[in-house]
ChimeraX commands (.cxc) that place a marker at each C-alpha (Angstrom):
marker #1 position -29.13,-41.99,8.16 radius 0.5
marker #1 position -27.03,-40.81,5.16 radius 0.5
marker #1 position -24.70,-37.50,7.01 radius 0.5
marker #1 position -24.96,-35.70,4.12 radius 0.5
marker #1 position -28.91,-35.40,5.02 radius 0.5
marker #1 position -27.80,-33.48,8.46 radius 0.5
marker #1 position -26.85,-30.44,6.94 radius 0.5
marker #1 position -28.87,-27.49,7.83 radius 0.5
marker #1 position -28.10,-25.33,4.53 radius 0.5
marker #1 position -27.19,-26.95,1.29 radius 0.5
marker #1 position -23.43,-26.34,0.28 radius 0.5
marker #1 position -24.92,-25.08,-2.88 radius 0.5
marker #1 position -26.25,-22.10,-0.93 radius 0.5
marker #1 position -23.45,-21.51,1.31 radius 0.5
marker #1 position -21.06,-21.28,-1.87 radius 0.5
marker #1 position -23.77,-18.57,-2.81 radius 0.5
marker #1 position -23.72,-16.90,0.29 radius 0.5
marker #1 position -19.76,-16.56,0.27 radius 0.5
marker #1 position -19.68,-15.61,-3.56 radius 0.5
marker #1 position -21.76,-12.54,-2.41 radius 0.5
marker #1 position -19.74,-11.78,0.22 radius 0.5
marker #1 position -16.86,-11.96,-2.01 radius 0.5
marker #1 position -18.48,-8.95,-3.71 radius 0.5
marker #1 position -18.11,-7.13,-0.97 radius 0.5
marker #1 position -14.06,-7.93,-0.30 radius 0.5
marker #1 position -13.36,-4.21,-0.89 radius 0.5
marker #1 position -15.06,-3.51,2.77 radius 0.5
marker #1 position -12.60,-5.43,4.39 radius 0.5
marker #1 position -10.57,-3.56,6.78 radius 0.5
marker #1 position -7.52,-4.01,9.31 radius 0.5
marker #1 position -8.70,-4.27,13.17 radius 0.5
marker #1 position -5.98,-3.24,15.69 radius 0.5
marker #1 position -5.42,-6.00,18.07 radius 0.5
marker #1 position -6.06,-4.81,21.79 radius 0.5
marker #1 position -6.27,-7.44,24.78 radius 0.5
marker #1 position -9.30,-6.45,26.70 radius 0.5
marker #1 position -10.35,-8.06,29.99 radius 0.5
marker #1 position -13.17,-7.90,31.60 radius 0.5
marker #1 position -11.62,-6.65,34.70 radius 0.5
marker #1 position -12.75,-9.72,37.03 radius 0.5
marker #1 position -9.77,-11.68,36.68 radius 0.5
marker #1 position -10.39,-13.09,32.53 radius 0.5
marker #1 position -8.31,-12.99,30.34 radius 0.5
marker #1 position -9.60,-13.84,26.17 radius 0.5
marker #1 position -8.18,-17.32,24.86 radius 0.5
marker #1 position -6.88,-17.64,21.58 radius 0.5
marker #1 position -8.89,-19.41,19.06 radius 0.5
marker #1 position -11.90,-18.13,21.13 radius 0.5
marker #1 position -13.31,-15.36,19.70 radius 0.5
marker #1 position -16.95,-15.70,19.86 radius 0.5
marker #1 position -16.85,-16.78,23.48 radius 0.5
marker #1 position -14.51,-14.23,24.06 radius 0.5
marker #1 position -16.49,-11.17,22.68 radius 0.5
marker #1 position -19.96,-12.66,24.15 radius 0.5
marker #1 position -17.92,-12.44,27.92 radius 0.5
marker #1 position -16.68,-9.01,27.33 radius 0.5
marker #1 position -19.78,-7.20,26.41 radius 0.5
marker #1 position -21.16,-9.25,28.99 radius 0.5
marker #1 position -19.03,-7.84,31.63 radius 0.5
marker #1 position -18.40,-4.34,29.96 radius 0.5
marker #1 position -21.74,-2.84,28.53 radius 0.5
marker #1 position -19.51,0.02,26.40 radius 0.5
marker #1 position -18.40,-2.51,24.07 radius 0.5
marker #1 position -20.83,-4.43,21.82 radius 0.5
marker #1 position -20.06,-7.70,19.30 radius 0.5
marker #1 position -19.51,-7.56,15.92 radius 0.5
marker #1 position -19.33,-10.47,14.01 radius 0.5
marker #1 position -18.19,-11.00,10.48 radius 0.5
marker #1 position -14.92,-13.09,8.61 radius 0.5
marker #1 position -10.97,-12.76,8.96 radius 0.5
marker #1 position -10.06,-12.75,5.17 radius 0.5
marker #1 position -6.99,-14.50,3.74 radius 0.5
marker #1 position -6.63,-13.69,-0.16 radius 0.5
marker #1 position -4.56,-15.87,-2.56 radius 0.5
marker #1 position -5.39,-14.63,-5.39 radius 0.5
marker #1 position -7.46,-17.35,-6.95 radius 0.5
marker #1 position -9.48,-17.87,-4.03 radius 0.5
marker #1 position -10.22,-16.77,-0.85 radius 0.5
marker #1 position -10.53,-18.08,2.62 radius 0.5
marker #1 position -13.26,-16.72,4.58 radius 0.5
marker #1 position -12.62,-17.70,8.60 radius 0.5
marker #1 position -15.45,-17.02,11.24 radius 0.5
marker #1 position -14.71,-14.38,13.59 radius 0.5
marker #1 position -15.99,-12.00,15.82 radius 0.5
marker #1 position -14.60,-8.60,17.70 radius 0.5
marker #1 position -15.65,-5.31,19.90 radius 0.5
marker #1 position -16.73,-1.56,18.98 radius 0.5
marker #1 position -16.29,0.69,21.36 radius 0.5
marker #1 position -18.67,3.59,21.98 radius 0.5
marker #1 position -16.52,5.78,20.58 radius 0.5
marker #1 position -17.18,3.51,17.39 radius 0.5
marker #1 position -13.14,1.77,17.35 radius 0.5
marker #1 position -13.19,-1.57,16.15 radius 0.5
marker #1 position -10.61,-4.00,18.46 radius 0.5
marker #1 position -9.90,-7.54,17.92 radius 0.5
marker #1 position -9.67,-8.58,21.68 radius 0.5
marker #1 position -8.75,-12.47,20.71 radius 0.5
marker #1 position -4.55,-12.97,20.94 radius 0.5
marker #1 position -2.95,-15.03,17.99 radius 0.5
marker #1 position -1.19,-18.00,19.04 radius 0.5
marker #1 position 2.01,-17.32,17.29 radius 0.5
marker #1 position 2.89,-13.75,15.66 radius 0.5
marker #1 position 2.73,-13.11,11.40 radius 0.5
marker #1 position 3.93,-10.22,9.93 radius 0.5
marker #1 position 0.50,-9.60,8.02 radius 0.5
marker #1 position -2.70,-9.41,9.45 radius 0.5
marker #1 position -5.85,-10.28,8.04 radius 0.5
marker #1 position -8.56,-8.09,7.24 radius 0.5
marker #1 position -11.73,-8.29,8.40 radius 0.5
marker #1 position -15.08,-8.19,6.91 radius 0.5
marker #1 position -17.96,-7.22,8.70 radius 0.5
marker #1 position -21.65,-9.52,8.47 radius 0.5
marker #1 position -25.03,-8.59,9.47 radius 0.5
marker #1 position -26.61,-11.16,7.78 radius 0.5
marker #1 position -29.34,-12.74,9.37 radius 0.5
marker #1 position -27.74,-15.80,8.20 radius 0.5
marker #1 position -24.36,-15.65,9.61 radius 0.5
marker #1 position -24.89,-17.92,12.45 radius 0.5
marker #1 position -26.64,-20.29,10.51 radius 0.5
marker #1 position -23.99,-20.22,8.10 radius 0.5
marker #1 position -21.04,-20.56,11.18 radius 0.5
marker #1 position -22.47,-23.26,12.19 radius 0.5
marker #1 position -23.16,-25.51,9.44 radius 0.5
marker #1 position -19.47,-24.82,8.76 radius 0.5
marker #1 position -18.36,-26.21,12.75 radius 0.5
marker #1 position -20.79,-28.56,12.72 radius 0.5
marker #1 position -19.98,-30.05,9.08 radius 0.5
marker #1 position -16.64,-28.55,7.90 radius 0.5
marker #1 position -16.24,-28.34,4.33 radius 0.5
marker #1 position -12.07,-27.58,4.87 radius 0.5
marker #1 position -9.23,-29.44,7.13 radius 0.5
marker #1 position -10.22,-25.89,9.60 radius 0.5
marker #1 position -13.70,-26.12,10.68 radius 0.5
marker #1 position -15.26,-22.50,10.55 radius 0.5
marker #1 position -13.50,-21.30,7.74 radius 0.5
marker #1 position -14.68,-21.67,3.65 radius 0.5
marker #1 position -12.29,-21.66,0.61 radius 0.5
marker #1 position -14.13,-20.20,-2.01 radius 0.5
marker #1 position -12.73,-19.64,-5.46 radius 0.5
marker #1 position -12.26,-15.60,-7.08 radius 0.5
marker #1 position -14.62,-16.49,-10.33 radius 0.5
marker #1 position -15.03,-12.74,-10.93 radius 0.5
marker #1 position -11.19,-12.19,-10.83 radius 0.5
marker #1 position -8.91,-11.62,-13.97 radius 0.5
marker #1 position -5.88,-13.50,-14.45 radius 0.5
marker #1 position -3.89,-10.11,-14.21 radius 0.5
marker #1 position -5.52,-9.39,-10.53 radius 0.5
marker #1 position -5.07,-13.32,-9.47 radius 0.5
marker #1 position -1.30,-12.93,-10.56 radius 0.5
marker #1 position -0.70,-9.81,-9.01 radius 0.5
marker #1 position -2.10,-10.91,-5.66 radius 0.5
marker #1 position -0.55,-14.17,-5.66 radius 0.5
marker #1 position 3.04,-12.62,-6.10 radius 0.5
marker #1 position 2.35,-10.41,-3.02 radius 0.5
marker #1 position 1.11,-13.03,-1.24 radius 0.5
marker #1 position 4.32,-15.19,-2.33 radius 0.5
marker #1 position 6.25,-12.19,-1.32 radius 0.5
marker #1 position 4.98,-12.05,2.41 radius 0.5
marker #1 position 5.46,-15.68,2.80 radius 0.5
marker #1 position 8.98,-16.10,1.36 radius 0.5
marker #1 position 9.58,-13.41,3.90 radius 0.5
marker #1 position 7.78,-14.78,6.66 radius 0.5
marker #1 position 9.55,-18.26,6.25 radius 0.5
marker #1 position 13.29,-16.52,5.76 radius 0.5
marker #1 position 12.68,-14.92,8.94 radius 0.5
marker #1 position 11.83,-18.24,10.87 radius 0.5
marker #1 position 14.96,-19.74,9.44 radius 0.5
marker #1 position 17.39,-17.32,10.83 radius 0.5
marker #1 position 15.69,-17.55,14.79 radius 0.5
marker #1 position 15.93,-21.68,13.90 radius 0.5
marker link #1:1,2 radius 0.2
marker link #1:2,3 radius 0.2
marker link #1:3,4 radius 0.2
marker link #1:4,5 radius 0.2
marker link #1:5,6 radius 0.2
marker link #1:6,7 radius 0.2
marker link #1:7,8 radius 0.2
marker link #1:8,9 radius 0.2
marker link #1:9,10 radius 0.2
marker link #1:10,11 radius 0.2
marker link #1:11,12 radius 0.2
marker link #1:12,13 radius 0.2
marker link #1:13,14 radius 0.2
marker link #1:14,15 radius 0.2
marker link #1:15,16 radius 0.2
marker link #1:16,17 radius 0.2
marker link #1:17,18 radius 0.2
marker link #1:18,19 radius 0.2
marker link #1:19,20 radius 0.2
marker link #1:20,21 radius 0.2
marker link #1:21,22 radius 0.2
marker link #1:22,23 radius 0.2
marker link #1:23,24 radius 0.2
marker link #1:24,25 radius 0.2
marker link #1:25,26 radius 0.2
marker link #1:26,27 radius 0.2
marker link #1:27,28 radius 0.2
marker link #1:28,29 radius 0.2
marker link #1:29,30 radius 0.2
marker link #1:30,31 radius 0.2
marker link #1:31,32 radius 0.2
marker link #1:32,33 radius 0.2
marker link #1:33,34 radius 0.2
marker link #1:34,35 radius 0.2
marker link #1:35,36 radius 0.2
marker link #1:36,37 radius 0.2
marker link #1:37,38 radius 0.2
marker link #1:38,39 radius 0.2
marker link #1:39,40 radius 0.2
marker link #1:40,41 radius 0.2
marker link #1:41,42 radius 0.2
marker link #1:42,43 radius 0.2
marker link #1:43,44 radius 0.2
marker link #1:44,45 radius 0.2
marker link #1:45,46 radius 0.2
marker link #1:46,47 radius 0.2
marker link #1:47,48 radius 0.2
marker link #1:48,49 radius 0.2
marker link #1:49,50 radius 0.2
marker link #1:50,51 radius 0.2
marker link #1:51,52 radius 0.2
marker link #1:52,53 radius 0.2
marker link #1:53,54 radius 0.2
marker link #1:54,55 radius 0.2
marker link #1:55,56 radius 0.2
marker link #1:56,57 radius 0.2
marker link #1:57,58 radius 0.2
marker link #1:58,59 radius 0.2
marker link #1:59,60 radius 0.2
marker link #1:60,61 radius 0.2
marker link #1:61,62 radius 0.2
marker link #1:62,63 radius 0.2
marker link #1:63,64 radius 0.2
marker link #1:64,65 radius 0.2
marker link #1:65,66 radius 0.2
marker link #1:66,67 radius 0.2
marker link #1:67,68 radius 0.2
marker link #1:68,69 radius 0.2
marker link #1:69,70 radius 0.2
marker link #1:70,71 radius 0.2
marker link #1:71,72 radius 0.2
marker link #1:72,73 radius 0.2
marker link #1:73,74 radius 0.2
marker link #1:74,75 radius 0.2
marker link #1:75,76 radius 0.2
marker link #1:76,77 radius 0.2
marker link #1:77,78 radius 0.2
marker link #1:78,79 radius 0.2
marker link #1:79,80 radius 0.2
marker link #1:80,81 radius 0.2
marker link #1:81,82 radius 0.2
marker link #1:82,83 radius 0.2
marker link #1:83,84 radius 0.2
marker link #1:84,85 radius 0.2
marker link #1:85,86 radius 0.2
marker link #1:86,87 radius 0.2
marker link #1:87,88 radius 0.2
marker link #1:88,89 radius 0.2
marker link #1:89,90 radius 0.2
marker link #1:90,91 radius 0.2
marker link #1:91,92 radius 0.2
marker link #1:92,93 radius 0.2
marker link #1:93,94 radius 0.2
marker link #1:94,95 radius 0.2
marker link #1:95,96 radius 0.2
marker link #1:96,97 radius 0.2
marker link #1:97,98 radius 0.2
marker link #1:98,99 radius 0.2
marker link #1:99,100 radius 0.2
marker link #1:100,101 radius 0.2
marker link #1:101,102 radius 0.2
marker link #1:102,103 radius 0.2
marker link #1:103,104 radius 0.2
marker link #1:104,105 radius 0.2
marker link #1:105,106 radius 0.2
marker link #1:106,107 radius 0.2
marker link #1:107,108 radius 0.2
marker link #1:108,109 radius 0.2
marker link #1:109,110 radius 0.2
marker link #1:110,111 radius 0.2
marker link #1:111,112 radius 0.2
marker link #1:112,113 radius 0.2
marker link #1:113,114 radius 0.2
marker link #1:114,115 radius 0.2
marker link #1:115,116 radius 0.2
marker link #1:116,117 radius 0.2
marker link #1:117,118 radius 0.2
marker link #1:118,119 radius 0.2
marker link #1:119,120 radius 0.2
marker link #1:120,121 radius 0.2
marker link #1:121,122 radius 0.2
marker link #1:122,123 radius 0.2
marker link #1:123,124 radius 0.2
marker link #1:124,125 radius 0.2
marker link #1:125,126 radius 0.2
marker link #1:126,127 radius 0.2
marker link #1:127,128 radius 0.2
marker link #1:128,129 radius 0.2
marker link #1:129,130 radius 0.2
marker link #1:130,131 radius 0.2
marker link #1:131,132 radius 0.2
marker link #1:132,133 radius 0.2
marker link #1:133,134 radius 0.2
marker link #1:134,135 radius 0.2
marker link #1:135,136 radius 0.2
marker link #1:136,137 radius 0.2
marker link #1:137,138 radius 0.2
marker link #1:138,139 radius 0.2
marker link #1:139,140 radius 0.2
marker link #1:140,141 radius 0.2
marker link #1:141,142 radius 0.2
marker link #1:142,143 radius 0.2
marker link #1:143,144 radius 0.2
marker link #1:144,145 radius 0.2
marker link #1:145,146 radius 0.2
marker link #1:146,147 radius 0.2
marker link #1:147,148 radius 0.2
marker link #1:148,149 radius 0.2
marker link #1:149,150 radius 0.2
marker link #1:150,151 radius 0.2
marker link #1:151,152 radius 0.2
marker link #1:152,153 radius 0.2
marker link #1:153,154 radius 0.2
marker link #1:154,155 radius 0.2
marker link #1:155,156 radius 0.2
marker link #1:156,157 radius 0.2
marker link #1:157,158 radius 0.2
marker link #1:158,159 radius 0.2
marker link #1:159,160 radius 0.2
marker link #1:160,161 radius 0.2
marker link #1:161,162 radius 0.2
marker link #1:162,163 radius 0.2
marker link #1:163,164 radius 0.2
marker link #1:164,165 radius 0.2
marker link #1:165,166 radius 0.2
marker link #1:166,167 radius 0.2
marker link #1:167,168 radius 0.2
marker link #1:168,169 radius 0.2
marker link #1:169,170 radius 0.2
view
């Protein structure tokens, strides 16, 4: 059987489905990072988000998921990267998952209630359309060439910076 007949949502609509998200970029928000156990001994596990949010709230009833997309803007496009974190009673929003190695950005974060967002996760584990399965590169169509230049500079900014700092501690 042909692969490309396993898909459970044409890429057609899941270029749709980001394109409206992409609509909604201005909702994007920082979430402070806060490791949260679950008091029985667990720790959360980078690159483990979902698993790591679904033990939490199972262990600690105040906190409940929220699931949505880290956001990583170039300017031209935009990379939309499954994630999921915690809000507290109080209504705080904490990304309990630790990085692996430390930036000096941090992503925002977009929040999705879509009834399609697990479908939509999943079709982009289970037949990655990027090097990074769960994440989507989408391109900025609505974008002017005055907003993709201006974002791209700040991006090239924070990297120049980034990769000047790992120099010196080389």
């Amino acid at each position: 059987m042909d692969s490309s007949c396993t898909t459970i949502i044409e890429m057609t609509d899941i270029f749709a489905y980001f394109q409206k998200l992409f609509g909604r970029i201005n909702e994007a928000f920082v979430v402070e990072r806060h490791i949260i156990g679950d008091n029985l001994g667990w720790e959360p596990n980078p690159r483990e988000c979902h698993r790591n949010v679904e033990r939490l709230v199972g262990a600690r009833p105040e906190y409940r998921p929220v699931h949505g997309w880290l956001i990583c803007d170039y300017g031209d496009r935009v990379q939309f990267i499954a994630h999921s974190i915690v809000r507290s009673t109080e209504g705080k929003y904490i990304d309990i998952t630790p990085v692996e190695r430390s930036l000096p950005w941090t992503n925002p974060f977009l929040i999705d209630c879509s009834a399609d967002y697990w479908a939509i996760e999943q079709e982009l584990y289970l037949n990655p359309v990027n090097p990074t399965p769960g994440t989507i590169v989408v391109p900025a169509l609505t974008r002017t060439r005055e907003e993709i230049d201006r974002i791209s500079r700040k991006v090239d900014a924070e990297t120049r910076t980034y990769i000047a700092g790992l120099s010196r501690t080389r």
